[in-house]
C-alpha positions as CSV (number, residue, x, y, z in Angstrom):
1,X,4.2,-27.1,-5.2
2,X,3.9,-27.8,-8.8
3,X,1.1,-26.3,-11.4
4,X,-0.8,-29.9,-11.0
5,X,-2.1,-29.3,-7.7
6,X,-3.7,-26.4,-9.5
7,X,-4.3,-27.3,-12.8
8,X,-7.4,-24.7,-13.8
9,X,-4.9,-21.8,-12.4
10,X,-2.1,-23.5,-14.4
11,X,-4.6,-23.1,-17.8
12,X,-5.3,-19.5,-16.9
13,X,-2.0,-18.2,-16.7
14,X,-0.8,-19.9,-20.2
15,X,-3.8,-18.6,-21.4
16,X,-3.2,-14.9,-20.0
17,X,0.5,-15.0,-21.2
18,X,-1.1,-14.9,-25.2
19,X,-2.6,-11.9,-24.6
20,X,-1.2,-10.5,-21.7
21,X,2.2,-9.4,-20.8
22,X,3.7,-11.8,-18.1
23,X,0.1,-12.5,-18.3
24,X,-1.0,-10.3,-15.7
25,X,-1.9,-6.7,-15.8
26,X,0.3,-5.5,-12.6
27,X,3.9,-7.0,-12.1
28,X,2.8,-7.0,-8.4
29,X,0.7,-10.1,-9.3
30,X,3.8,-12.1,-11.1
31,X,4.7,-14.0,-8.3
32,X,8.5,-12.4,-9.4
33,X,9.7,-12.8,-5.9
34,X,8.7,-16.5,-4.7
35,X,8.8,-18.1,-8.4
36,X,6.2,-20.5,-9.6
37,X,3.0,-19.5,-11.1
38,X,0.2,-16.8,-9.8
39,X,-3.1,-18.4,-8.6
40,X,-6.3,-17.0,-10.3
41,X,-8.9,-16.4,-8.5
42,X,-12.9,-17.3,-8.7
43,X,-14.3,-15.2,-6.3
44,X,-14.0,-13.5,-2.6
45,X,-16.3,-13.5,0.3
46,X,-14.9,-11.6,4.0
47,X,-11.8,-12.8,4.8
48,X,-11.5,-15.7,1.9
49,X,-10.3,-16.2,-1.5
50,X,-11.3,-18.8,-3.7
51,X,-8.9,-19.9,-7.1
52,X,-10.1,-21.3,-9.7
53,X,-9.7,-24.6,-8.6
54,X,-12.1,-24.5,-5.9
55,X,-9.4,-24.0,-3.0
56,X,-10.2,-21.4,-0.3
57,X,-7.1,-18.9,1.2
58,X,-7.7,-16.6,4.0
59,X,-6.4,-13.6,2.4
60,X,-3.8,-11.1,4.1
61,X,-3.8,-9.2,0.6
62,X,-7.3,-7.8,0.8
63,X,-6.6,-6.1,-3.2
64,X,-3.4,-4.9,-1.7
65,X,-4.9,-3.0,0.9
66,X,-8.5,-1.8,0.3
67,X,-10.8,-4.4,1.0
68,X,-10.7,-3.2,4.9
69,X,-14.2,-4.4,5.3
70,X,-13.8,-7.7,3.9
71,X,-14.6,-8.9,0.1
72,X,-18.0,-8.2,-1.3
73,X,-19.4,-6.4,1.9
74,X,-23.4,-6.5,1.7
75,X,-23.8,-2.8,1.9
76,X,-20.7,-2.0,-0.4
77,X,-22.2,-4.2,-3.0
78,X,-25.7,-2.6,-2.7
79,X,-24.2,0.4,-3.1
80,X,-22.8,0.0,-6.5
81,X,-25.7,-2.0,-7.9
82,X,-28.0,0.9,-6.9
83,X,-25.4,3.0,-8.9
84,X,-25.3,0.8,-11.6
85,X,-29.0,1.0,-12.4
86,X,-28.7,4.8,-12.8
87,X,-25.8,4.5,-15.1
88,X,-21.9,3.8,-14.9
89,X,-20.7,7.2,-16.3
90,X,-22.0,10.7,-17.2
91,X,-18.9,12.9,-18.4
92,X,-20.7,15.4,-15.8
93,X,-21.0,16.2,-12.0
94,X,-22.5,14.1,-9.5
95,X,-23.9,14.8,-6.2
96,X,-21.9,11.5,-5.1
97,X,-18.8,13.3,-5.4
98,X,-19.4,15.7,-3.5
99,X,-20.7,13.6,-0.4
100,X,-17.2,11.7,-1.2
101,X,-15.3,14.7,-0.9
102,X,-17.4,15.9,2.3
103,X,-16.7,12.7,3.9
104,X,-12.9,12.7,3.5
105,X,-12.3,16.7,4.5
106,X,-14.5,15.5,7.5
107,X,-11.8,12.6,8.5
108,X,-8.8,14.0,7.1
109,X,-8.1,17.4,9.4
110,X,-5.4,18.3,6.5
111,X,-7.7,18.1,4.4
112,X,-9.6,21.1,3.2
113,X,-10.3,20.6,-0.2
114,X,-10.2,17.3,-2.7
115,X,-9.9,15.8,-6.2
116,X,-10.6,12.7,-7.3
117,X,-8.8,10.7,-10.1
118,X,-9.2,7.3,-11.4
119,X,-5.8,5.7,-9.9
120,X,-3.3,6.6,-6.9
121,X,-0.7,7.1,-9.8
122,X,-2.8,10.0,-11.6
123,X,-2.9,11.1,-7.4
124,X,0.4,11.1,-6.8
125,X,1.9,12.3,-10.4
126,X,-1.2,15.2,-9.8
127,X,0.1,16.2,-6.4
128,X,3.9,16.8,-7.5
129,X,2.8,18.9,-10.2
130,X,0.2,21.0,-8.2
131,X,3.6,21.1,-5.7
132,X,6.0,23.0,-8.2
133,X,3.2,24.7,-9.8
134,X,2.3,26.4,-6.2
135,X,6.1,26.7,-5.3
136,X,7.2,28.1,-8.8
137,X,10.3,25.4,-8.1
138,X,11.3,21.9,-9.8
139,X,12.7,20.0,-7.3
140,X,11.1,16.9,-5.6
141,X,12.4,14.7,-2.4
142,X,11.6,11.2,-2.4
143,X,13.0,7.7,-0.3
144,X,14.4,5.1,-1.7
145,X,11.7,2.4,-1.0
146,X,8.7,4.4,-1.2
147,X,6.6,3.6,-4.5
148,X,4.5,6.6,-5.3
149,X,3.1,4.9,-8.9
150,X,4.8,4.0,-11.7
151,X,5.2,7.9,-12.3
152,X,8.3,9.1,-14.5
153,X,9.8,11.4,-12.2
154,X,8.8,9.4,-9.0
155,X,10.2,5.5,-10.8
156,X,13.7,6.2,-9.1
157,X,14.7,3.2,-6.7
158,X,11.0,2.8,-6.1
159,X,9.7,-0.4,-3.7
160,X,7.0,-2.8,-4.4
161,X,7.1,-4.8,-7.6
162,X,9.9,-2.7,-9.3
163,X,12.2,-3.9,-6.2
164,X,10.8,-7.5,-6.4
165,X,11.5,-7.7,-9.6
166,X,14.9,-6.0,-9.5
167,X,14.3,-3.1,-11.6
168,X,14.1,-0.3,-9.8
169,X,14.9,2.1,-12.7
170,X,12.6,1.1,-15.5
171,X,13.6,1.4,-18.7
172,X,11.9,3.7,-20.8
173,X,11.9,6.8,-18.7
174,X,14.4,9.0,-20.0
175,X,17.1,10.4,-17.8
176,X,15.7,14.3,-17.9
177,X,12.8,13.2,-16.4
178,X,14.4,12.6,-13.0
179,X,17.0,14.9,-12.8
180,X,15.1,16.8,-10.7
181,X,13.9,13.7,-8.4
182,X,16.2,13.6,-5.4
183,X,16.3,10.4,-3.6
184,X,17.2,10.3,0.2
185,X,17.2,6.9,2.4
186,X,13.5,6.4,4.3
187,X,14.4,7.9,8.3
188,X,17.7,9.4,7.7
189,X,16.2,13.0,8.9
190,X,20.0,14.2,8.8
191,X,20.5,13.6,5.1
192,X,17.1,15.3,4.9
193,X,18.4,18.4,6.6
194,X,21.4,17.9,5.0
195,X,19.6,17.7,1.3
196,X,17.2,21.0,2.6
197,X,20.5,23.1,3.8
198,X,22.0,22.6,0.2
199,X,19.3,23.2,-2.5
200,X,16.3,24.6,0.1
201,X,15.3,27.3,-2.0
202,X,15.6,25.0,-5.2
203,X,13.1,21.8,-3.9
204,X,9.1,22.1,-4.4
205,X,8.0,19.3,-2.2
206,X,8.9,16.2,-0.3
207,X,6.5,12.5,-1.3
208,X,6.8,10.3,1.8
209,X,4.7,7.1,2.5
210,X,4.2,8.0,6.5
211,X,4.3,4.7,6.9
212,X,6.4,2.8,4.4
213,X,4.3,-0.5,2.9
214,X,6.4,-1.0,-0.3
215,X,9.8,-2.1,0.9
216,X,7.9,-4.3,3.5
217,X,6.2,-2.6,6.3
218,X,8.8,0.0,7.7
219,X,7.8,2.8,10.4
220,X,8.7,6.0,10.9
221,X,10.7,7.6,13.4
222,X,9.6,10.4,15.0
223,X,12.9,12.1,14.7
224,X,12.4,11.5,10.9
225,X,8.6,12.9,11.2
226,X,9.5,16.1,12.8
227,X,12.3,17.0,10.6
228,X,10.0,16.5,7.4
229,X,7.6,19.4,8.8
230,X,10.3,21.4,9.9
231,X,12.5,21.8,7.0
232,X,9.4,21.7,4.7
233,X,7.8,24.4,6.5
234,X,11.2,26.0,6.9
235,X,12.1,26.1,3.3
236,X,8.5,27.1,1.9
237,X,8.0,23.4,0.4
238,X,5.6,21.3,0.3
239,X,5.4,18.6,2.6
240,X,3.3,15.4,0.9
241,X,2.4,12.4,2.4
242,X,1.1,9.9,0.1
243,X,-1.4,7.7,2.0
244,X,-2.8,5.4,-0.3
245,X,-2.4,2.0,1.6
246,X,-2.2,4.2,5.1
247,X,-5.4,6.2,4.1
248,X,-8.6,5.3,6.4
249,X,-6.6,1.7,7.5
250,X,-4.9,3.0,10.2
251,X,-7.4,5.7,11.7
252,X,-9.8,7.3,9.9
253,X,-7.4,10.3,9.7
254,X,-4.9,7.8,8.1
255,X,-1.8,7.4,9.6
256,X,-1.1,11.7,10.1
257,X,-3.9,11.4,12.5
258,X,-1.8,8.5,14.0
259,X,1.4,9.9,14.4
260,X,-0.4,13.9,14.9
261,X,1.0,15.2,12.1
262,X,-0.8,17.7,9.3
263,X,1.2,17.2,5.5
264,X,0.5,20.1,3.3
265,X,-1.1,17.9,0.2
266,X,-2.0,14.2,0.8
267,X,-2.8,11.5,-1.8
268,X,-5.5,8.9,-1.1
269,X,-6.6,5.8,-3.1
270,X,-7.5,2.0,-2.6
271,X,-9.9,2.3,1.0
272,X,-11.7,5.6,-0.6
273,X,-13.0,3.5,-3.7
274,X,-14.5,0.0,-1.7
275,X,-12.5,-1.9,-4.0
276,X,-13.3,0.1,-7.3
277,X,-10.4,2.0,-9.0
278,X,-10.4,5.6,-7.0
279,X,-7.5,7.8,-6.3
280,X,-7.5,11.0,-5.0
281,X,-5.6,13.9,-3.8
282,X,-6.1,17.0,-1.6
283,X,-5.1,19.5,1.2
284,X,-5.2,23.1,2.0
285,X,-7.3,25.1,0.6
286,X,-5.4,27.8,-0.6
287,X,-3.2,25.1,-2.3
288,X,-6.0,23.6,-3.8
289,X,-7.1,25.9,-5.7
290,X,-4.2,26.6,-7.8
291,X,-6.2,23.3,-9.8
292,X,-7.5,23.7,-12.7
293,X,-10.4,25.1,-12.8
294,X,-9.9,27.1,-10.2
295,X,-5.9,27.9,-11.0
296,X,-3.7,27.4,-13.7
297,X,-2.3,24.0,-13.0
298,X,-3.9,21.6,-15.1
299,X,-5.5,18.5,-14.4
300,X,-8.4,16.1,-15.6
301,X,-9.7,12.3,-16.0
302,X,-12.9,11.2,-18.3
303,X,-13.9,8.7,-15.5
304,X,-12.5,10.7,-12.5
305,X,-15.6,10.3,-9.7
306,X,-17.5,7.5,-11.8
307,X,-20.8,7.0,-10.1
308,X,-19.7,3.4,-9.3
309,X,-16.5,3.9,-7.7
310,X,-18.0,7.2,-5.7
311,X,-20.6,4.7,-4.3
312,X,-18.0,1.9,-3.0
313,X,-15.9,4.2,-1.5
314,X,-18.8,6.4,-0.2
315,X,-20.5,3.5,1.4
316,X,-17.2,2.7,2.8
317,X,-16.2,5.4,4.7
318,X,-20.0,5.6,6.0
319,X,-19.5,1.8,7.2
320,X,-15.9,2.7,9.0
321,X,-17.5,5.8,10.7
322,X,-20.6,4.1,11.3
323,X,-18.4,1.3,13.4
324,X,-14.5,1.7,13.1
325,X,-12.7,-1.6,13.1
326,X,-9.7,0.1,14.0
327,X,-9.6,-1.7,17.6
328,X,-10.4,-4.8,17.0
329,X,-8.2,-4.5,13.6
330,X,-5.4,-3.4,16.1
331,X,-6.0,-6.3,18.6
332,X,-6.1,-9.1,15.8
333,X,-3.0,-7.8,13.9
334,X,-0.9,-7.8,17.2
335,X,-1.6,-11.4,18.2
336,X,-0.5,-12.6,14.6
337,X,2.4,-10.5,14.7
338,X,3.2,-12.0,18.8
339,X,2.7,-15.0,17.5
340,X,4.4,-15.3,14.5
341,X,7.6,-13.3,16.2
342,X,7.3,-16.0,19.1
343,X,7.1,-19.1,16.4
344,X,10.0,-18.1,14.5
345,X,12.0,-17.4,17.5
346,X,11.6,-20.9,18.7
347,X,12.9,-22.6,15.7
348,X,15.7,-20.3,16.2
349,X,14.9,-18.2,12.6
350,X,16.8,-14.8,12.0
351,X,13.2,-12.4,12.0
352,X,12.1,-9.0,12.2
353,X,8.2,-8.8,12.5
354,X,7.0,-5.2,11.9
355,X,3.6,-3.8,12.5
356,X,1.6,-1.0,12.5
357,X,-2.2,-0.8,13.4
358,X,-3.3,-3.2,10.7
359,X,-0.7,-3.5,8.1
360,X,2.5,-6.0,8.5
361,X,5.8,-7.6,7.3
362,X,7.7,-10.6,8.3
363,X,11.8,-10.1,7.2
364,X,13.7,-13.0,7.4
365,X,17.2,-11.1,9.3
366,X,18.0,-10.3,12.6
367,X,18.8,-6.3,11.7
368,X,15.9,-3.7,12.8
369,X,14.7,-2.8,8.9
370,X,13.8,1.0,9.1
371,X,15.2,2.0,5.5
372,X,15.3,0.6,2.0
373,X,19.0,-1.0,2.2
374,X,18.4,-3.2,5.1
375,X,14.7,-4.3,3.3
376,X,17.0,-5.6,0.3
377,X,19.2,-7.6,2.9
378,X,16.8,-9.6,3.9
379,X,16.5,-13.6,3.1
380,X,14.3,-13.9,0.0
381,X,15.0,-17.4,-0.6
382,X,13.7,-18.6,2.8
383,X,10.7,-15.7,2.5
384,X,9.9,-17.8,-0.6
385,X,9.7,-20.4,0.8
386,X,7.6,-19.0,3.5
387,X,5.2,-18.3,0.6
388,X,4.2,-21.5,-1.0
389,X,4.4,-23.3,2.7
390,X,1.4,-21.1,3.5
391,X,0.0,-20.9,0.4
392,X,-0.3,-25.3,0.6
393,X,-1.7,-24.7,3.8
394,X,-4.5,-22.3,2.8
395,X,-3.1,-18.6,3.5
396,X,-2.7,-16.2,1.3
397,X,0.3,-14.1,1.9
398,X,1.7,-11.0,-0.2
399,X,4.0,-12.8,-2.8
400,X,6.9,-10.5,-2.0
401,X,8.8,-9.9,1.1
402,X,8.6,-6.0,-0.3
403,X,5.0,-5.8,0.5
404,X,3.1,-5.6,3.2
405,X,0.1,-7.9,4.2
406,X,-3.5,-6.6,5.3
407,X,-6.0,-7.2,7.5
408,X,-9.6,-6.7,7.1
409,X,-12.8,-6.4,9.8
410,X,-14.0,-9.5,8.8
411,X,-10.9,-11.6,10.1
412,X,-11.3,-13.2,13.3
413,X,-9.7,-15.1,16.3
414,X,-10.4,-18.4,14.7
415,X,-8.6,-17.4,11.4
416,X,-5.7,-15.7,13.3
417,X,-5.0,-19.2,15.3
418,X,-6.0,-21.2,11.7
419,X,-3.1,-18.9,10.6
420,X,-0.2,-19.0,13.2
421,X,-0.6,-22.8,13.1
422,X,0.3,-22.8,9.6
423,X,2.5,-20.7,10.3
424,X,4.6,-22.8,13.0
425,X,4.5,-25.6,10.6
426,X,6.0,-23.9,7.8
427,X,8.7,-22.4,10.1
428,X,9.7,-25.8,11.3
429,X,10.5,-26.4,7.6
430,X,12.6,-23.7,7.1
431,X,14.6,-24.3,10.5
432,X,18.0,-26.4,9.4
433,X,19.2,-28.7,11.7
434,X,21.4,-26.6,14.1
435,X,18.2,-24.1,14.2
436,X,16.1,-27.3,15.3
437,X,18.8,-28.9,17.8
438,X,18.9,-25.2,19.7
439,X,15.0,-25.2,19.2
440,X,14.6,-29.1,20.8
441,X,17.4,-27.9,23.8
442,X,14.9,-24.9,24.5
């Protein structure tokens, strides 16, 4: 596909790089991965996009992640207009966020007590420090794979756009900030034990996406999920899940209601704000309140729980408990994974689809991916090639095989089959001859 079939989006993006960096304010958005241009988009309505141009997508991106109601929902929208007319920012104490904060200790069992911040970085960078300001140790586990924000200490083999890109170690973050970052591979509870039996009495926390959406979607095993509770509780660390893309998409207890497990801290964003910038972390109470302030560990944000963003994610939560998707969102996500599993396997293609509740990954390879070094052996070439075929065909899929793809309660049956038959026909590209002969013989 060349930048004449989308010549407004082609303007926007020469535009963008004048003032802009890459031209786009998150490398997420660079299209690093598949090459070409990014689209720029008009507008969003349910499950569509719309570029500049005019061209509609049904989008599997969904903001990466929040938009689990679809785009402009009518009762999200009222919701921040309402809180518009009464002003976008006070500098002072709402009532809003505190109805926020009631409604995620209500859905989050871990949950005791909560503080909102602006971004799932400030969440996540908030949460280590409230970890080894409660310990009284330095020390912090993390998996190679598992982006936690574009955090100093946390920037050490991280997924999403830093793998895409292939800078995993950014420049610019000096090597005493992560010395005391240890990095372990995502469901290798052994090296965990091993890492705990070593330097236990020296590690403040572990950060673990429960479910991994940054190299790809990658599950956990429940080997690796017991071990992280044991030698956490064990070794009197702190055991943090970060469920910002898992938070409220795959239960309304995210996914340590899922799996029945209870993290000491967790970190929310995306869902919680309804598409406005909202992070947020919290846990047990008696960790909690070692915040400033309550405690001595300090914390703060000029626009933490902002009227607007209060509203979005208030009405959101109230929409999900009002009538959880999570069944039908379960139920659709399965049939375009079957599907798409059962496509590529006709036209012979090396694939791993991977799936949990609502969130999903297609890896081109023909190796089960449950850790960050089998992610990075996957085919990017033919995944970028997967890309553009659907994007021609009017799907928009996450522009990196390192991400995982969303669906939202205002997809449907119609747009699942729309979607699997652009699917087949893109795969029938990709297939070389031998993969079509054993494909025709079948």
């Amino acid at each position: 596909m060349s930048s004449m079939d989308r010549p407004k989006s082609a303007q926007a993006f020469q535009r963008a790089q004048k003032t802009i960096p890459g031209g786009v304010n998150s490398p997420a958005r660079a299209f690093g991965a598949v090459g070409g241009q990014p689209l720029f988009i008009d507008r969003a309505s349910g499950p569509l996009l719309f570029d500049v141009d005019g061209r509609p997508y049904v989008d599997y991106i969904g903001s990466w992640g929040p938009m689990i109601l679809g785009h402009a929902h009518p009762e999200v929208v009222e919701a921040v207009q309402a809180a518009m007319r009464g002003g976008s920012s006070f500098g002072a104490p709402t009532e809003r966020e505190s109805e926020l904060a009631e409604c995620v200790v209500q859905c989050v069992p871990s949950i005791e007590m909560v503080r909102f911040t602006s971004s799932g970085t400030e969440a996540s960078m908030s949460a280590i420090r409230l970890a080894r300001g409660f310990t009284g140790r330095h020390r912090i586990i993390k998996f190679a794979g598992c982006y936690h924000g574009h955090v100093d200490s946390l920037l050490v083999q991280a997924g999403s756009s830093a793998t895409t890109l292939g800078v995993p170690n950014s420049p610019g973050v000096p090597p005493g900030a992560v010395q005391d970052t240890l990095v372990l591979e995502y469901n290798d509870a052994e090296a965990l034990e091993d890492a705990f039996r070593q330097q236990g009495p020296t590690i403040a926390g572990v950060i673990v996406e429960p479910v991994a959406g940054n190299m790809g979607l990658v599950p956990p095993s429940a080997a690796f999920l017991k071990a992280l509770r044991d030698v956490t509780a064990k070794h009197g660390s702190l055991l943090i899940y970060d469920e910002v893309m898992t938070g409220f998409r795959l239960s309304l207890g995210g996914a340590q209601e899922l799996y029945g497990q209870r993290p000491d801290l967790t970190v929310l964003g995306k869902i919680i704000g309804g598409g406005l910038p909202v992070g947020a972390f919290g846990g047990r109470r008696d960790i909690m309140r070692h915040v400033m302030p309550s405690g001595p560990v300090f914390q703060a944000g000029t626009l933490s729980g902002n009227p607007l963003a209060m509203a979005a994610g208030l009405a959101t939560l109230r929409c999900l408990l009002k009538d959880p998707p999570y069944e039908k969102l379960d139920r659709l996500t399965a049939q375009l994974a079957d599907g798409m599993a059962r496509s590529a396997a006709h036209w012979g293609l090396a694939h791993r689809v991977q799936r949990v509740g609502s969130m999903i990954t297609l890896f081109f390879t023909d190796e089960p991916v449950m850790h960050y070094t089998a992610a990075k052996r996957c085919d990017q070439k033919r995944f970028a090639r997967f890309f553009w075929g659907l994007m021609d065909r009017g799907v928009y899929w996450p522009c990196s095989p390192f991400e995982a793809a969303f669906l939202s309660a205002a997809h449907d049956e119609k747009l699942i089959q729309q979607t699997l038959q652009a699917v087949h026909e893109v795969f029938e590209g990709l297939a070389g001859p031998e993969e079509k002969k054993s494909a025709t013989a079948s």
